[in-house]
C-alpha positions in Angstrom: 0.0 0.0 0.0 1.4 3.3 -0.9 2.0 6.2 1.9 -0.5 8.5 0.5 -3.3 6.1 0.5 -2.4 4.8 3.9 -2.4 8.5 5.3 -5.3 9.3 3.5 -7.5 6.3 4.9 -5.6 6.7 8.4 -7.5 10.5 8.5 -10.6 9.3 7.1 -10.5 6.8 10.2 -9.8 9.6 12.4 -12.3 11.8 11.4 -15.3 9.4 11.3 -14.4 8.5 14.6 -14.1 12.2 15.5 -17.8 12.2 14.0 -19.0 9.1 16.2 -17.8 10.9 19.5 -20.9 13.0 21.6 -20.1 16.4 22.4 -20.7 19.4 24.1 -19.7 22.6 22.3 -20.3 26.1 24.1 -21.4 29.3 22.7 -21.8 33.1 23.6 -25.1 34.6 21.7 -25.3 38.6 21.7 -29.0 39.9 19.8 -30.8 42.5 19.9 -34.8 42.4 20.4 -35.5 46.3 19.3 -34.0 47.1 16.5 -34.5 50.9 17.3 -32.0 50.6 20.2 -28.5 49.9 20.8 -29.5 47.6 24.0 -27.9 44.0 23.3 -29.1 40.9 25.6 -26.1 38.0 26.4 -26.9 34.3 26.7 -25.0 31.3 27.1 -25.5 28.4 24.6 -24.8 25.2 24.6 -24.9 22.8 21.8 -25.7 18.6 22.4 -24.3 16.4 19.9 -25.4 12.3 20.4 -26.1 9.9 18.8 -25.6 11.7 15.4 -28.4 14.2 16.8 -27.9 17.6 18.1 -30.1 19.6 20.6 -29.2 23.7 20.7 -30.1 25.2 24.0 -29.6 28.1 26.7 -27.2 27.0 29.3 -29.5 27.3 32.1 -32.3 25.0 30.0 -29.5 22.1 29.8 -28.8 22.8 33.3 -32.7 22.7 34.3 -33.3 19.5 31.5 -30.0 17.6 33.4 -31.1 18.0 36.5 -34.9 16.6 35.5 -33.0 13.5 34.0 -31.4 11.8 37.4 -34.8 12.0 39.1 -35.3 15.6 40.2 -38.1 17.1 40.3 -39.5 20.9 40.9 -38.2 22.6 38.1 -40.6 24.0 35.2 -39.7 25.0 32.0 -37.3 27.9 31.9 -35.8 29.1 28.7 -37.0 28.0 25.6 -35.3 30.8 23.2 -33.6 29.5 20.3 -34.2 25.7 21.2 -33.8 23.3 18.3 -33.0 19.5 17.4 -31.7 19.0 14.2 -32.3 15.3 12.9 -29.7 12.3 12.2 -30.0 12.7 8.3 -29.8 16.6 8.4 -33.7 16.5 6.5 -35.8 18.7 9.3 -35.5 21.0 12.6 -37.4 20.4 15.3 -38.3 23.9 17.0 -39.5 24.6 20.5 -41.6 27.6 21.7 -43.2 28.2 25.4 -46.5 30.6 24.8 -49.2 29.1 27.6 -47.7 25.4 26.1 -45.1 23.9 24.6 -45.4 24.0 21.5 -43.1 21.7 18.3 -42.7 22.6 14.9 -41.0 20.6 12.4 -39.2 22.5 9.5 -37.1 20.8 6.5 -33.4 22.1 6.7 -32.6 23.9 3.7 -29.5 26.0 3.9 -27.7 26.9 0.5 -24.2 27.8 1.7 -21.5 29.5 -0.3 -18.1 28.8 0.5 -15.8 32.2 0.5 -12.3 31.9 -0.4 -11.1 33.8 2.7 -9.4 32.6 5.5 -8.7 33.7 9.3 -7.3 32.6 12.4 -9.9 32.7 15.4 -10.4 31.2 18.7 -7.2 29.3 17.5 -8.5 27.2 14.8 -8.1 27.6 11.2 -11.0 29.1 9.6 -13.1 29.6 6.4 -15.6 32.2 5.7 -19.2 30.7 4.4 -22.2 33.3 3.8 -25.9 32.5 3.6 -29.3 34.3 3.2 -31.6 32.2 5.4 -34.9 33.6 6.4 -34.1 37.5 5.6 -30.9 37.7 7.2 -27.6 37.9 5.6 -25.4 35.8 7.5 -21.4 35.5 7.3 -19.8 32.1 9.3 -16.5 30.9 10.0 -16.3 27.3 9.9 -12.8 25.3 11.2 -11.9 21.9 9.5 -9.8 21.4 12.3 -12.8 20.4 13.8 -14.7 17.8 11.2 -17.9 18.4 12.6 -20.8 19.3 10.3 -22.5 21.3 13.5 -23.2 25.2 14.4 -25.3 27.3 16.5 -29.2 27.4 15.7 -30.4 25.5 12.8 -27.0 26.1 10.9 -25.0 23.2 9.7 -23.8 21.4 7.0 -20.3 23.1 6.2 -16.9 20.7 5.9 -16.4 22.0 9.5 -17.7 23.3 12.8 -19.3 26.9 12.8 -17.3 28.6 15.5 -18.2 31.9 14.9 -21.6 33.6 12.8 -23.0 37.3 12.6 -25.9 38.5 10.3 -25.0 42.1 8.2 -28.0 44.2 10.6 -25.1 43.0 13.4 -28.7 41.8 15.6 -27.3 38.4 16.0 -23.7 37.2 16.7 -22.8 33.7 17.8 -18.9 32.8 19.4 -17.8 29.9 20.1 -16.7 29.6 23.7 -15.8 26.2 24.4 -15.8 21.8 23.5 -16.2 19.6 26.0 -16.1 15.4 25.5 -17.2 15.0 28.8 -20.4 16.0 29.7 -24.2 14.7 31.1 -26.2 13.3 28.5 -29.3 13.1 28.1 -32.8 12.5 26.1 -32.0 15.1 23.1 -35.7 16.1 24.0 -35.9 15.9 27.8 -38.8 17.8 28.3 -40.8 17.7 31.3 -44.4 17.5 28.7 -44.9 16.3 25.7 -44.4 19.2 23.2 -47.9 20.1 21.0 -47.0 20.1 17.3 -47.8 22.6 15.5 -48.0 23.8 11.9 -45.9 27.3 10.8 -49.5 29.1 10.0 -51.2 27.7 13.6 -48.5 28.3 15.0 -48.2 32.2 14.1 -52.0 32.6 15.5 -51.2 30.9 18.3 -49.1 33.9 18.8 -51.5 36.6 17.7 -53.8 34.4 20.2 -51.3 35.8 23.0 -50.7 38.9 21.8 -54.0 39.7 21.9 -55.0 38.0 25.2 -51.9 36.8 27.1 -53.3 36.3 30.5 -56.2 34.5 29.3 -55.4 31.5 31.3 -55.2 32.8 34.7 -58.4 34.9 34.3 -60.5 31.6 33.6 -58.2 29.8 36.1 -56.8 27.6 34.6 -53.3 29.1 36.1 -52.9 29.7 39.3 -51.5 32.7 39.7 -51.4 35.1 43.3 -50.4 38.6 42.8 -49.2 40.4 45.8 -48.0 44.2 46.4 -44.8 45.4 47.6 -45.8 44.8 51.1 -46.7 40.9 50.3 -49.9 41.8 50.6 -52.5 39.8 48.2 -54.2 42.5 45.5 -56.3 41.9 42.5 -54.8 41.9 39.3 -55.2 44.5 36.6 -55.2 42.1 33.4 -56.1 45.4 31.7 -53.1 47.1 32.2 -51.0 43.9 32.1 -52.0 43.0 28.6 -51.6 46.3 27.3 -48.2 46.2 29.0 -47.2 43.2 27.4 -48.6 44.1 24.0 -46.4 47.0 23.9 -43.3 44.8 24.7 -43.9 42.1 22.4 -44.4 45.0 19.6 -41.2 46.8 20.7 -39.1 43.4 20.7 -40.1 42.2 17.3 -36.5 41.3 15.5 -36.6 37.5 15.4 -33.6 35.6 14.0 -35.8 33.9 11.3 -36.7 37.6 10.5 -39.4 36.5 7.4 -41.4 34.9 10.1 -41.8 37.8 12.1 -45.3 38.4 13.3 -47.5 41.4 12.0 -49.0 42.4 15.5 -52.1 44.5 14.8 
């Protein structure tokens, strides 16, 4: 057998097995809800990879989902913001949103990457630039080869290489990486504490208006209990009419989602 083909099928062993291995990767995500102001909001990420599956989460979800896997119990549902599964054969994403339920909505994966010719040094890998339009946004990436890992932040995947590091041009949403870690606690990919609802793009978008346009509807036929108290701890009645047109404004004001097409028209 001649050298080159040996060394060429001794790194093909090395990166499939590099592939096989379950993972934690870490992320820093900086975004911006109001477009109008400069205000930015920080979370932790971390993204799962088992099994060939990958689950993208907040920190503190993964810490809450963890602890709710050895047995634990008291902990609700916490942080649902940017939480996705992406499937074995790279075909759908499995979304998650937390309105009055959980809520699941299956989307097919279709990213149509271009590969830049540039090249950088960052967190101390090697690095290529890749650019992509997906869902309004302009997005530049920086993938690294030197980890073979067809994995990113979010949805995004499916670059010779793991995303380490992915901005869109309206600077609202940057993703670093911060971190790999072989050894960590796994878990069910989808280790919530309810079954998800599934949910179609359309329902799903009026399930939201549904909200928007009556957000404490649950605790005013009782169906949540809820106690409101003042600043004294003493019990008081709620103003739902003041709370909803409170919470109105906000959702109106904090309307710059990633997937910026599928931003909702509130009336």
């Amino acid at each position: 057998m001649q050298l080159k083909t040996f060394i060429a099928i001794l790194l093909f062993l090395c990166t499939q097995n590099f592939y096989s291995q379950d993972m934690r990767i870490d992320y820093n995500l900086v975004y911006k809800e109001d477009t109008l102001s400069s205000e930015t909001i920080s979370k932790k990420m971390v993204l799962l990879v088992q099994d060939g599956e990958s689950r993208f989460c907040t920190e503190k979800q993964y810490q809450v989902d963890s602890l709710r896997s050895t047995g634990f119990k008291g902990f609700a549902m916490t942080d649902h913001v940017f939480d996705v599964v992406k499937d074995k054969q790279n075909r759908s994403s499995r979304y998650y949103y937390l309105l009055s339920d959980v809520y699941k909505l299956t989307d097919p994966a279709q990213l149509d990457w271009k590969i830049e010719k540039e090249v950088a040094k960052k967190y101390g890998y090697n690095c290529q630039k890749a650019t992509l339009n997906y869902k309004g946004r302009d997005w530049e990436a920086w993938f690294t080869q030197d980890i073979p890992l067809q994995e990113g932040p979010y949805v995004f995947k499916g670059l010779p290489g793991l995303i380490v590091e992915m901005e869109d041009k309206s600077n609202s949403y940057k993703f670093s990486f911060s971190g790999l870690k072989k050894d960590f606690h796994k878990m069910d990919i989808e280790g919530f504490s309810s079954k998800p609802m599934e949910i179609s793009r359309n329902n799903l978008k009026k399930a939201m208006l549904d909200y928007y346009n009556d957000p404490f509807r649950e605790m005013k036929t009782g169906n949540v209990k809820a106690k409101f108290k003042d600043q004294k701890g003493n019990d008081i009645e709620p103003n739902f009419k003041e709370m909803t047109k409170n919470t109105q404004s906000f959702l109106k004001k904090n309307n710059n989602p990633i997937e910026l097409s599928e931003a909702i028209k509130y009336p």
